[in-house]
C-alpha positions as CSV (number, residue, x, y, z in Angstrom):
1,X,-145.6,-11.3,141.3
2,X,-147.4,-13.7,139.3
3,X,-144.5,-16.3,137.5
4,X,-141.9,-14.7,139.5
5,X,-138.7,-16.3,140.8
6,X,-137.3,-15.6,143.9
7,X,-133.1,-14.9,143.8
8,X,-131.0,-15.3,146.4
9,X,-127.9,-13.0,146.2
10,X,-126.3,-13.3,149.0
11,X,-126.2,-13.1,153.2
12,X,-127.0,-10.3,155.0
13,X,-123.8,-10.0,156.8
14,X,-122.1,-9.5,153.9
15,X,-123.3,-6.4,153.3
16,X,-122.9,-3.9,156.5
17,X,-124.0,-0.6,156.6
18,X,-122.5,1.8,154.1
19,X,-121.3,-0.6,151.9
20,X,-122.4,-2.2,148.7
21,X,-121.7,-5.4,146.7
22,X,-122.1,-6.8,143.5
23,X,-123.9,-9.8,143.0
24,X,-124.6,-11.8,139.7
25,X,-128.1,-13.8,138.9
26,X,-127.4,-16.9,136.6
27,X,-123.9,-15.3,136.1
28,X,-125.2,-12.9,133.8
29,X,-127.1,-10.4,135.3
30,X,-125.3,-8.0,137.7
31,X,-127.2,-6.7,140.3
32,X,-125.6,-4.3,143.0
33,X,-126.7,-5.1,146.6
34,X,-126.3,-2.1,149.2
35,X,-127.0,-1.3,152.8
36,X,-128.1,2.2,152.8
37,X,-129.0,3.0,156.1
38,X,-129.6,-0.5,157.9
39,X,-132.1,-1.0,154.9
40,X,-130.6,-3.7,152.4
41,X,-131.1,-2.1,148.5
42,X,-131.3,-4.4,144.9
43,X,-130.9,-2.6,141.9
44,X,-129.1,-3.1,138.1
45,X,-125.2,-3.0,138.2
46,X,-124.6,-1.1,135.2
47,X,-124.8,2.6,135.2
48,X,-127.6,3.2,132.3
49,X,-124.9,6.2,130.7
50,X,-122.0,3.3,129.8
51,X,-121.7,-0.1,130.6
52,X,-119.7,0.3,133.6
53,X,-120.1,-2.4,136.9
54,X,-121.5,0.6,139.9
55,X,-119.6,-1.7,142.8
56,X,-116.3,0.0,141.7
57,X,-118.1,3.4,142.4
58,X,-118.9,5.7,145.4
59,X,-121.7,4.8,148.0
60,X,-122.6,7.9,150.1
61,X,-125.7,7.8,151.8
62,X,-128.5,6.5,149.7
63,X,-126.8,7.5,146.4
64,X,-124.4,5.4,144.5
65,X,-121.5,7.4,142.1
66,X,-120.3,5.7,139.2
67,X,-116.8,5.6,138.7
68,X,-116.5,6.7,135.3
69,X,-118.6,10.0,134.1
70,X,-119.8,10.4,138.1
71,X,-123.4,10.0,137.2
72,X,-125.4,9.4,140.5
73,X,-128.1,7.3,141.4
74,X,-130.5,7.2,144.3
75,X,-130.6,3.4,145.6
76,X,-134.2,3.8,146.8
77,X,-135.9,5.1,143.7
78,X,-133.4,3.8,141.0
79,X,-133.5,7.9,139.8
80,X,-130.8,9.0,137.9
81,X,-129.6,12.4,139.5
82,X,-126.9,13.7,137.2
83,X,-126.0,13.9,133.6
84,X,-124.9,12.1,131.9
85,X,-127.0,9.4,132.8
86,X,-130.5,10.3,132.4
87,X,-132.0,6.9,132.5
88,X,-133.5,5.4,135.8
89,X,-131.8,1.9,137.5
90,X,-134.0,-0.8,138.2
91,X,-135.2,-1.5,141.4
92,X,-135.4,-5.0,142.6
93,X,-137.9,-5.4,145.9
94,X,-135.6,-7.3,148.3
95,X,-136.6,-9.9,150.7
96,X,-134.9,-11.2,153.7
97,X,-135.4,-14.7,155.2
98,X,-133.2,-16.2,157.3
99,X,-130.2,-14.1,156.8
100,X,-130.1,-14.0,153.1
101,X,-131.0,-11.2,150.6
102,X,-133.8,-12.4,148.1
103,X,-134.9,-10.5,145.0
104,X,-138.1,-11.5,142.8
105,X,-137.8,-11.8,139.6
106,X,-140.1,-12.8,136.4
107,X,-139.8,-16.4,135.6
């Protein structure tokens, strides 16, 4: 990506399978980090319905369940998949080097 920056968020290890974290970029940004399936997922933190952080929410599988109206998304796709959040997640494509979890983003 032309002008991007490359994030690191945070090691590998610190996200094992079936779990998720949440990880901030400059402090302001949230972005939730999850191992779905042995495959390390970036996307937004906030479910698009209400501001509300997704790491306090329900990982099952590749979906994430926010804690508040139970909206789900899909962690691969960013897709919402119910109401009342209609609105897609951003995806971040992740990058691993040498045990860490790196996101592009634009400069």
């Amino acid at each position: 990506m032309a002008g991007a920056r490359s994030v690191d968020l945070c090691a590998v290890d610190e996200v094992p399978p079936g779990t998720m974290t949440m990880t901030w970029v400059d402090g302001t940004e949230p972005v939730l980090v999850a191992n779905v399936e042995g495959a390390i997922r970036a996307v937004s933190g906030i479910c698009t319905h209400e501001y509300v952080e997704l790491d306090g929410g329900f990982l099952a599988g590749r979906t994430v369940t926010c804690l508040l109206h139970t909206s789900r998304f899909d962690l691969v796709t960013g897709k919402a998949l119910d109401a009342p959040a209609y609105d897609a997640l951003e995806v971040y494509p992740v990058t691993i080097a040498e045990g860490r979890v790196l996101i592009d983003l634009p400069g």
